[in-house]
N, C-alpha and C positions, 0 to 999 in steps of 0.2 A: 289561212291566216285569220288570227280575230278580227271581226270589224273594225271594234273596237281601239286596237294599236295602232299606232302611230307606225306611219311606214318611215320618218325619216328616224325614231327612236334608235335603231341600231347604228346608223350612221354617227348621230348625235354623241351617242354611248362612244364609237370610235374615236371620234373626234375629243372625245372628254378624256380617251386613255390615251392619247398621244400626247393631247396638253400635258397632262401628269410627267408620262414620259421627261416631256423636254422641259418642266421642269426640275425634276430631280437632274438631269443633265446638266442645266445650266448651275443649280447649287454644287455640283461634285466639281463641275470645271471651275468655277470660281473660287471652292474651296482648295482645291490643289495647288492655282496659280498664288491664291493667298500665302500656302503653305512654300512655296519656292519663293514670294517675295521676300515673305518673312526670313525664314534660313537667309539671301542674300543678304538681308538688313539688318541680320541679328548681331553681326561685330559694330554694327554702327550702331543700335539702341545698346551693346553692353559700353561704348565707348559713352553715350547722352546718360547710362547710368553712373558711370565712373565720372563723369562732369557732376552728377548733381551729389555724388557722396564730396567731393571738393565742395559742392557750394554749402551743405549741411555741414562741415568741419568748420569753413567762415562764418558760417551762423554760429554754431557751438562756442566758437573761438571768444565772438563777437558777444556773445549772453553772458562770457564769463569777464571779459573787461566791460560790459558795461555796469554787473553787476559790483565791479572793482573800484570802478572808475566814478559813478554814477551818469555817464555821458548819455547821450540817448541812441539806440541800437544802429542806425543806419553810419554816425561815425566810429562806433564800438567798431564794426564790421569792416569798415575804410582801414580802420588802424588794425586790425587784426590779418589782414588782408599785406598790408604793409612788413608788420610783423614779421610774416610766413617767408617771406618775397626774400627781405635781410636774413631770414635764419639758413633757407637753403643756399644763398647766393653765398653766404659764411662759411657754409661748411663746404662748399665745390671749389671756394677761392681755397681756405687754409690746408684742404683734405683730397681737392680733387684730384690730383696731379700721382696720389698719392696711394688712390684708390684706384684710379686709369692705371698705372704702372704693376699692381697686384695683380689685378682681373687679367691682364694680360700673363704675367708671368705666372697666374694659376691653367690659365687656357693653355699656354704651350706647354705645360710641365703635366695636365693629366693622363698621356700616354706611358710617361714614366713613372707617374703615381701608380698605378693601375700595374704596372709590370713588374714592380715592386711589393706591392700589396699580395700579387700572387707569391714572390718569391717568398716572401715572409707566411704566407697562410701556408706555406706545404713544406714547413718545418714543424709543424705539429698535426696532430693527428683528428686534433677537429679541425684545424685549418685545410686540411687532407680532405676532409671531409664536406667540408663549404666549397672549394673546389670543383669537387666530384657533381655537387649538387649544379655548380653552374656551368659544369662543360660543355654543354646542348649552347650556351649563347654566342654568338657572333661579336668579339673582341672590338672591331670597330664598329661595329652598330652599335655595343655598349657605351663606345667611346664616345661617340659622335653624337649620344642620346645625350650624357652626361654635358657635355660643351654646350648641346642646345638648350637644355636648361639651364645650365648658368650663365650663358651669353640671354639667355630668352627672359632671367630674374631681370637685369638692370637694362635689357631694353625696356622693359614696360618703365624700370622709372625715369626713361629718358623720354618716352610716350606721356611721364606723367605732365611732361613740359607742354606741351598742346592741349591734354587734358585739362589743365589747370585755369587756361584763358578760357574753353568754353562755362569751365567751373563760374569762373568771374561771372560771365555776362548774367550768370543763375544769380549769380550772388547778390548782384546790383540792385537787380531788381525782379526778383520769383513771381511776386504775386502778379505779372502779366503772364506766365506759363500755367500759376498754378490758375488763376480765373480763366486761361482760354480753355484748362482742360474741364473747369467745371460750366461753362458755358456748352460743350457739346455734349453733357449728359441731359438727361429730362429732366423735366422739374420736378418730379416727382420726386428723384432721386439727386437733385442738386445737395441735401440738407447734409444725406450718406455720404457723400464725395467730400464734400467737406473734412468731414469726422475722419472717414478714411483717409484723407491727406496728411490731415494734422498728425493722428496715431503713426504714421508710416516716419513722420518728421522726426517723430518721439521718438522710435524706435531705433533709428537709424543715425541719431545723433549720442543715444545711449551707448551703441552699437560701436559707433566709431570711437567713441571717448574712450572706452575698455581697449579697444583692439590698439590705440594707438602707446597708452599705457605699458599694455601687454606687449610691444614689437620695442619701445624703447627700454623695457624690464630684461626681456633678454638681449638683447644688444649690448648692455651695459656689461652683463654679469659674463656672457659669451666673451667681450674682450678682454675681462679680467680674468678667468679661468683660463684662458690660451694666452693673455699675456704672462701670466706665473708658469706655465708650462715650457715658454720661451716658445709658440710655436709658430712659423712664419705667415705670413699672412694674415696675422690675426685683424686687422681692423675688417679687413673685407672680407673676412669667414662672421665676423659679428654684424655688419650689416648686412649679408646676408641672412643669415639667421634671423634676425630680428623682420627683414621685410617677408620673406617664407611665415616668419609666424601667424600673417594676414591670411595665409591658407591655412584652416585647420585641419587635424590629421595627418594633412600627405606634406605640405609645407616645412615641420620641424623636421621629418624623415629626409627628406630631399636636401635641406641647409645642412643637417651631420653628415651628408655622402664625401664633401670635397674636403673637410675635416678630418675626419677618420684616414683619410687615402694620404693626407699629408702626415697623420700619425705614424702609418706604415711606414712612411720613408725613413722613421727615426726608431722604431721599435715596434712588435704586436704589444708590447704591452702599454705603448703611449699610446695606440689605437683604440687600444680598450678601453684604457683612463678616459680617451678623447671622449667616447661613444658612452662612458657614464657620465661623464660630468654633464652632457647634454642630453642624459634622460633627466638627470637629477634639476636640470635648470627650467626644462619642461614639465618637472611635477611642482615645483614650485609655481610655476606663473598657472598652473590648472587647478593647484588649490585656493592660489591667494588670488588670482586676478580673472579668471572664469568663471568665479559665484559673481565677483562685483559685473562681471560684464550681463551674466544672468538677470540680476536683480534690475539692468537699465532695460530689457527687449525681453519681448518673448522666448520659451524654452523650447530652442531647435532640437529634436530629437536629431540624435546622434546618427542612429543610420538612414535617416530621409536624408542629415547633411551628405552623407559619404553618396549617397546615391546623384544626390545633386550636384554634385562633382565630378562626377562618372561621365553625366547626362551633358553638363555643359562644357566639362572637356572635351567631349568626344565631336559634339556639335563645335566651339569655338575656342579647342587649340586653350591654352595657357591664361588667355584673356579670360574666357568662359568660367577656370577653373577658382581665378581670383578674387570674380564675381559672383561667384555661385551663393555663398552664403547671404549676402544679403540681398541677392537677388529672391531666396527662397525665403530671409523673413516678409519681404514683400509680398509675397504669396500667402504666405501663413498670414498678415493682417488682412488681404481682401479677401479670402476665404474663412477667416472669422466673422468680420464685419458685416459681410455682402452670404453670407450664406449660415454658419453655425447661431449666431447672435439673432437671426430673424426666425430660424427655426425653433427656437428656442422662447421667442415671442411669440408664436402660434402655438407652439404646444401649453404654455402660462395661458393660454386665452380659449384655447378648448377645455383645460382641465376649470375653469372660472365658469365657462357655461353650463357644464355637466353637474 
């Protein structure tokens, strides 16, 4: 042995590769147990997200009677608040009873829509053929998908009732949520958090102002197009339609399914009329009312949106799927802000040195 070495060296060296060890352990076990709170938490932060897109509507609401009114924002936002409260309470007094009695008699009747649907598709030879293509599926599994999505649309707007009071307490009063969040950032980065709050504000009050436009554009034109067609249940095929519209892509596809199916019971060709007039009532609100919503927020690329709907269906069920879009412009502002924007300031400051 060298003189020279240290005889506890090897030991030391030991002693230094376990430390490492145990810590990479304890980051992997922390980060897993994180990753299962998280998952557990995640229907409750999309439920604290659905509160704060309510209290951003009361804000928007609130900007545009004050800017009416000239009052000052905090009773803009009382009286907008107010507003909301009588318009829904209006329509469940004059419509509910009306809408409850539909919903039900479209639930007990899609076993028979459906039985029909087939008998009318295999009198023709592409109806033969659409058929053929679904006879691998499982009749009531298709049924019972069908029922839990439409019983699963107007639960969430009866969840919107609970949502709506945590919405409130945002409404009242934000900037104790929004300073406690900028209180646990560093100071460094308190100025960031700011900006990024505000831009998210922006975004998402843009966001909602288009999409609610856009759910009440086809609602309106959906119960006018099935009420000239005499087709039954048209009020609660139009506010479905209109609330589906808040999911883009899969939401209009899903509102034409219980449509079309009540078509069949009258003809294949009132199913097809059904099934154009609401392509046609969806290219109209993606020419006229999908640039105006572009122009208020960020340009979500189309297939990150379909992916982020995959992602938080699969992770949180129906809820996930209604949130997805602005849960991913929320993404898209902190990974501009907090990451493309400052890269982009270093490479302005390398190319200035050179």
């Amino acid at each position: 042995m060298n003189a020279n070495q240290d005889p506890g060296s090897d030991t030391n060296s030991s002693l230094s590769f376990s430390h490492k060890v145990w810590i990479v352990t304890g980051i992997l076990t922390l980060s897993v147990i994180v990753i299962f709170v998280l998952k557990a938490a995640f229907s409750v932060l999309l439920i604290v997200l659905a509160a704060c897109l309510i209290a951003v509507f009361f804000h928007g609401l609130g900007d545009m009677i004050e800017r009416l009114t000239k009052l000052r924002h905090g009773p803009s936002v009382f009286i907008g608040v107010l507003i909301t409260i009588a318009f829904l309470s209006g329509i469940f007094w004059f419509m509910g009873s009306t809408i409850q009695a539909q919903i039900a008699e479209l639930n007990s009747d899609l076993p028979e829509m459906i039985a029909k649907a087939k008998v009318s598709l295999s009198h023709s030879t592409v109806g033969n053929k659409v058929l053929e293509s679904i006879a691998g599926f499982d009749d009531s599994r298709m049924m019972s998908t069908a029922k839990g999505v439409f019983n699963t649309s107007f639960g969430v707007i009866g969840d919107l009732y609970i949502i709506i009071f945590l919405g409130i307490f945002f409404t009242v009063d934000p900037s104790i949520y929004k300073e406690g969040i900028i209180r646990l950032t560093p100071v460094s980065g308190k100025k960031d958090a700011r900006i990024v709050m505000d831009r998210i504000s922006v975004v998402l009050k843009g966001w909602l102002k288009g999409m609610l436009l856009a759910m009440f554009l086809i609602g309106i034109l959906t119960v006018i197009a099935l009420k000239i067609y005499n087709i039954p249940l048209a009020l609660t095929l139009a506010i479905l339609a209109g609330i589906m519209n808040f999911i883009p892509n899969f939401g209009p596809l899903i509102a034409m399914i219980p449509a079309v199916l009540i078509g069949f019971t009258i003809s294949v060709n009132m199913a097809i009329i059904i099934a154009i007039t609401y392509l046609v009532i969806q290219t109209i609100e993606s020419n006229v009312v999908t640039p105006m919503i572009q122009k208020k927020m960020i340009n979500l690329p189309p297939a990150l949106t379909i992916l982020s709907q995959v992602l938080m269906g699969t992770v949180s069920g129906f809820l996930g799927i209604l949130l997805a879009t602005p849960l991913l412009a929320i993404i898209i502002v902190l990974v501009d802000e907090l990451y493309v924007k400052k890269q982009k300031t270093i490479a302005i400051s390398n190319d200035l040195v050179r």
